[in-house]
MDAnalysis code that builds the backbone (N, CA, C; Angstrom):
import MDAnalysis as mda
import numpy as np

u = mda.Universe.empty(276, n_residues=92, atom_resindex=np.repeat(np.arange(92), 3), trajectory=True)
u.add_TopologyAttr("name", ["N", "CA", "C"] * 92)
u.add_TopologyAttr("resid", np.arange(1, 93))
u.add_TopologyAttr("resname", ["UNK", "UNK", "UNK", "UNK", "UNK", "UNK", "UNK", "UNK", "UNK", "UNK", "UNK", "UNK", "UNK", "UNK", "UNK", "UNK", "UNK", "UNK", "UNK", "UNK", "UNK", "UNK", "UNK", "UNK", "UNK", "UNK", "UNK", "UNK", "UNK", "UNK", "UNK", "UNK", "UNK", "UNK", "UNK", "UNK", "UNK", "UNK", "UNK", "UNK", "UNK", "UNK", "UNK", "UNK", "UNK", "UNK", "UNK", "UNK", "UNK", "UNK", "UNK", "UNK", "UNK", "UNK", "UNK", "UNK", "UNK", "UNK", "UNK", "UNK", "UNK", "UNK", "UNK", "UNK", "UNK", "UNK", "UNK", "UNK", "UNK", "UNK", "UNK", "UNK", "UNK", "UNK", "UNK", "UNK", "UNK", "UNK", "UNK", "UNK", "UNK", "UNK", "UNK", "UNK", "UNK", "UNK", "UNK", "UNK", "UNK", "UNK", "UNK", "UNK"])
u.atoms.positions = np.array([
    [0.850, -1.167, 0.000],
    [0.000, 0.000, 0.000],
    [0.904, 1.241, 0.000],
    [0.476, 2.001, -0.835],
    [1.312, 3.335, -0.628],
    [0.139, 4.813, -0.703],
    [1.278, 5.508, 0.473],
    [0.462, 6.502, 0.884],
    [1.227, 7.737, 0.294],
    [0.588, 8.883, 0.463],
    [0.568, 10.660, -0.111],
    [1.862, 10.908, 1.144],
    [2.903, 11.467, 0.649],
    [3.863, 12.274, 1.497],
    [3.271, 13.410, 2.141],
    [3.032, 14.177, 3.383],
    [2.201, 15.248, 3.475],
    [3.403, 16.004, 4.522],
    [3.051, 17.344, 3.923],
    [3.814, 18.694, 5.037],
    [3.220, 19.446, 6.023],
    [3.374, 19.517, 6.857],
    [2.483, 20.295, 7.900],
    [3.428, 21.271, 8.775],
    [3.024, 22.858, 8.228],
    [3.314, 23.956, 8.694],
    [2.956, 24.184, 9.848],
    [3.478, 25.393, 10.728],
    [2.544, 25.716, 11.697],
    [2.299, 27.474, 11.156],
    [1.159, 27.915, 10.985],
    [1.202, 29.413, 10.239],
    [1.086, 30.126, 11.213],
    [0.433, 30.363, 12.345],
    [0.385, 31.095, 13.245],
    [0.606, 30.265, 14.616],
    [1.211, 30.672, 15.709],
    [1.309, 30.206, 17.237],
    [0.960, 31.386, 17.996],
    [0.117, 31.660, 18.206],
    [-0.121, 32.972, 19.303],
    [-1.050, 32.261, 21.004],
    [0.144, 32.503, 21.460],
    [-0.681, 31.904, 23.469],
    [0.437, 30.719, 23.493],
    [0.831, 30.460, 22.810],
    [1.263, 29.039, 23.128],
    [3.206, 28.869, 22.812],
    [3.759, 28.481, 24.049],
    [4.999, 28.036, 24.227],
    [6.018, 26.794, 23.465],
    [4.655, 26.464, 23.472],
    [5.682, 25.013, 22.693],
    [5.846, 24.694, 21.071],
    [4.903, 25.972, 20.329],
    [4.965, 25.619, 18.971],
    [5.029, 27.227, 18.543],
    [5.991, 27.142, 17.732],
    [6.497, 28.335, 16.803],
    [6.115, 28.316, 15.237],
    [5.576, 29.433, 14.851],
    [4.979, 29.599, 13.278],
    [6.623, 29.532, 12.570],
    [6.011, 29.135, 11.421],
    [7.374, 28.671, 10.694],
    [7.852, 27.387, 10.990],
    [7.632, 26.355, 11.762],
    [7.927, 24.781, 11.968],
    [7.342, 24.528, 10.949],
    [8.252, 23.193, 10.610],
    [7.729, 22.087, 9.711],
    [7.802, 21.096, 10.654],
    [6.844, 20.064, 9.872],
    [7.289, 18.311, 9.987],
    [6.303, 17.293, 8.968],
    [6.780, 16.345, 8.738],
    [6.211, 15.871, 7.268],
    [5.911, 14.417, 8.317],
    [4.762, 13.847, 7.357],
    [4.636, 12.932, 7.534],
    [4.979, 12.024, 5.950],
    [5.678, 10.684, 6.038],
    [6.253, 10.340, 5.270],
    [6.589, 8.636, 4.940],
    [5.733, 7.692, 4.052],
    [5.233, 6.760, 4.158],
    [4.257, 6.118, 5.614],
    [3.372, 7.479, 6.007],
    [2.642, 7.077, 6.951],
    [3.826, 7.066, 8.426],
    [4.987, 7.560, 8.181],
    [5.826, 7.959, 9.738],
    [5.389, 9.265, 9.766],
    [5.609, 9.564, 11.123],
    [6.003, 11.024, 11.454],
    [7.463, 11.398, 11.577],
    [7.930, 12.542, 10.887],
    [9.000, 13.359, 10.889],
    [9.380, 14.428, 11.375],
    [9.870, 14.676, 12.219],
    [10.231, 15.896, 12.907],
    [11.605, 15.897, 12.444],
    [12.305, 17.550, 12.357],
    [13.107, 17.980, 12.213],
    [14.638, 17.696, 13.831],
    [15.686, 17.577, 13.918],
    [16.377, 17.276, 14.799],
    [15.732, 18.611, 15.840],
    [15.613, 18.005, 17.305],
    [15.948, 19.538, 18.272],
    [14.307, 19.875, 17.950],
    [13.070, 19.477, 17.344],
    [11.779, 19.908, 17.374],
    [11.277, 18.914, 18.107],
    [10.166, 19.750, 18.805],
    [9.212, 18.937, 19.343],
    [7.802, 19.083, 19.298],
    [7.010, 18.264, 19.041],
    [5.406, 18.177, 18.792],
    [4.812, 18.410, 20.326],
    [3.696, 19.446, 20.505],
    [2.638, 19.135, 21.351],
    [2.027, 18.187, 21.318],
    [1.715, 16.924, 22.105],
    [0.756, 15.827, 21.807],
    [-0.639, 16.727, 21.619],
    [-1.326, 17.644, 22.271],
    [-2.661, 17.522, 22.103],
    [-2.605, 18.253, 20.450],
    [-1.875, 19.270, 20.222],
    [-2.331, 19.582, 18.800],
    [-1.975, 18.222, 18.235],
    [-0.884, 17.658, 17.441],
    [-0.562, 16.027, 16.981],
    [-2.245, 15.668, 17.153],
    [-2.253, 15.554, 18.363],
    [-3.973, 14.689, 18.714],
    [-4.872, 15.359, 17.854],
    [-5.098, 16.488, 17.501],
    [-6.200, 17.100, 16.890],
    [-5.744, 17.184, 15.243],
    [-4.771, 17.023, 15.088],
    [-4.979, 17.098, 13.285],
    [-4.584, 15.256, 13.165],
    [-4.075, 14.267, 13.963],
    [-3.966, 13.468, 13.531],
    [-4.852, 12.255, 12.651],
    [-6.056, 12.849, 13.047],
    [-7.525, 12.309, 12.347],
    [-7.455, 12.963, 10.752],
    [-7.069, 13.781, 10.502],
    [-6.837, 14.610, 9.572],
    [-5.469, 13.756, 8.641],
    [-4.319, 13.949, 9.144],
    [-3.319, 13.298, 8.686],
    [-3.432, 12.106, 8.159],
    [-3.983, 11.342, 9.211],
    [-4.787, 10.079, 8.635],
    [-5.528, 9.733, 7.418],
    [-6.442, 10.633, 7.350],
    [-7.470, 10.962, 5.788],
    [-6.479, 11.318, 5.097],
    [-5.702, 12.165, 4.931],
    [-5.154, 12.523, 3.835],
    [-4.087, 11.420, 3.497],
    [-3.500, 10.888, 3.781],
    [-2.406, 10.274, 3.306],
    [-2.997, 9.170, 2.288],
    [-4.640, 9.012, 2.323],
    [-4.788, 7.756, 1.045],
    [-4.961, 8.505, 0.191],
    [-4.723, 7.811, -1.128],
    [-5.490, 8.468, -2.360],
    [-6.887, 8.787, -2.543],
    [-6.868, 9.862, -3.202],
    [-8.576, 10.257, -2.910],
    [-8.809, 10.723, -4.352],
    [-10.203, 10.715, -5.000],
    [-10.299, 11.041, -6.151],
    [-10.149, 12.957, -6.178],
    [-9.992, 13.636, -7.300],
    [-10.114, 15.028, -7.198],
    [-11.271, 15.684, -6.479],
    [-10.793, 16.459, -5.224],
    [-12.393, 17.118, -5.075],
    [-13.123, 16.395, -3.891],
    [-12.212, 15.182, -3.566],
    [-13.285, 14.376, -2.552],
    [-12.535, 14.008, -1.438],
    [-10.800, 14.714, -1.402],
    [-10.340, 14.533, 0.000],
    [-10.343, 15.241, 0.735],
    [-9.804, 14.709, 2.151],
    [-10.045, 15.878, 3.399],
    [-9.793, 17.665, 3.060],
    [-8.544, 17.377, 2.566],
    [-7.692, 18.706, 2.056],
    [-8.207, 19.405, 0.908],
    [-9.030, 18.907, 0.286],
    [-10.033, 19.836, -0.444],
    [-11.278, 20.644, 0.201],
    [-11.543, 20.270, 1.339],
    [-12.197, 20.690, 1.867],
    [-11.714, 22.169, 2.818],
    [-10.585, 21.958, 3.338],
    [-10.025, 22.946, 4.210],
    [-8.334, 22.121, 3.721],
    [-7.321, 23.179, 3.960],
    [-5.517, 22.842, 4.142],
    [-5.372, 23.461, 5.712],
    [-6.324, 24.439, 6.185],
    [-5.772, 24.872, 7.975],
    [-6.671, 24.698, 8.927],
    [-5.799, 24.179, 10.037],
    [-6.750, 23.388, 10.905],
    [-6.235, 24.095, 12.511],
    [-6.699, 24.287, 13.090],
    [-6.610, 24.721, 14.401],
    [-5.985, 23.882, 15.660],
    [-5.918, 23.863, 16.370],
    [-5.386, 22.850, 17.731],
    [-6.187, 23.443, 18.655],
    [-6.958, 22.322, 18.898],
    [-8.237, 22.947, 20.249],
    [-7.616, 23.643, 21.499],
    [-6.435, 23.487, 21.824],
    [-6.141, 24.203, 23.261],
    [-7.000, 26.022, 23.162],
    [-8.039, 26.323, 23.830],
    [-8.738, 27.555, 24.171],
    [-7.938, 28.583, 24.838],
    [-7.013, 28.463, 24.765],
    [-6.039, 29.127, 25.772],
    [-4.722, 30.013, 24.424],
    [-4.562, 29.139, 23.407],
    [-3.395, 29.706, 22.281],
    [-4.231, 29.132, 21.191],
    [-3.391, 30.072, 20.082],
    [-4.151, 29.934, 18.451],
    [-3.114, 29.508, 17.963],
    [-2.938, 28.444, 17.409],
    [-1.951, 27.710, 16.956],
    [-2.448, 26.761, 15.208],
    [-1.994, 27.317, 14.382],
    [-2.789, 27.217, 12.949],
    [-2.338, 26.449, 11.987],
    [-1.998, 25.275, 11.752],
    [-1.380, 24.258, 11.303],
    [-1.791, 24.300, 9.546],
    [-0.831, 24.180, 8.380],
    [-1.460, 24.032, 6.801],
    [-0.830, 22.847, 6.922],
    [-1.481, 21.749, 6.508],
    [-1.199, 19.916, 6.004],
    [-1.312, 20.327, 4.232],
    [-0.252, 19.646, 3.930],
    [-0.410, 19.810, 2.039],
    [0.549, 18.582, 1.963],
    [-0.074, 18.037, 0.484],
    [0.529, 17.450, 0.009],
    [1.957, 17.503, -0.256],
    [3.325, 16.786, 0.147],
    [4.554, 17.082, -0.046],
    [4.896, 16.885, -1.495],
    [5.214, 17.981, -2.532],
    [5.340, 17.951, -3.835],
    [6.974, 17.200, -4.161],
    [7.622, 17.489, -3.358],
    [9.231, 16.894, -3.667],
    [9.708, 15.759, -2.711],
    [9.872, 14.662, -2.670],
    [9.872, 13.929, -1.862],
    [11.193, 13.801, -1.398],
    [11.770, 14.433, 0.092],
    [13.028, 14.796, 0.465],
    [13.592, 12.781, 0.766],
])
């Protein structure tokens, strides 16, 4: 089975300590990738990982998750933390 390479930005971090706008990390034959020296919040991870999930199968045009929305939020009520998931076009 093979899955979609996907990139996930963080575009905005405002309230929140542990995630900085401008991070990457890819997910990549269905692993997760973090950059050396980065670290993931579990609860955001927790909230787009349902997301990550959908996207990585093939989907016809028009009918996957990421057509629907590319930015997704991290429920913590406390910081705005704004994540874009896209398809990885160059496969590092």
């Amino acid at each position: 089975m093979s899955f979609k390479n996907m990139k996930v930005t963080v575009v905005k971090a405002e309230g929140c300590s542990r995630m900085k706008a401008g991070a990457e990390f890819y997910v990549r034959n269905a692993m997760l990738e973090l950059p050396q020296e980065q670290g993931l919040c579990i609860f955001a991870l927790g909230s787009i990982l349902p997301i990550l999930t959908a996207a990585i199968f093939s989907s016809k045009e028009g009918e996957g998750v990421l057509d629907l929305l590319q930015e997704w939020q991290c429920p913590d009520p406390l910081s705005k933390v704004i994540f874009r998931i896209e398809e990885e076009r160059n496969n590092n």
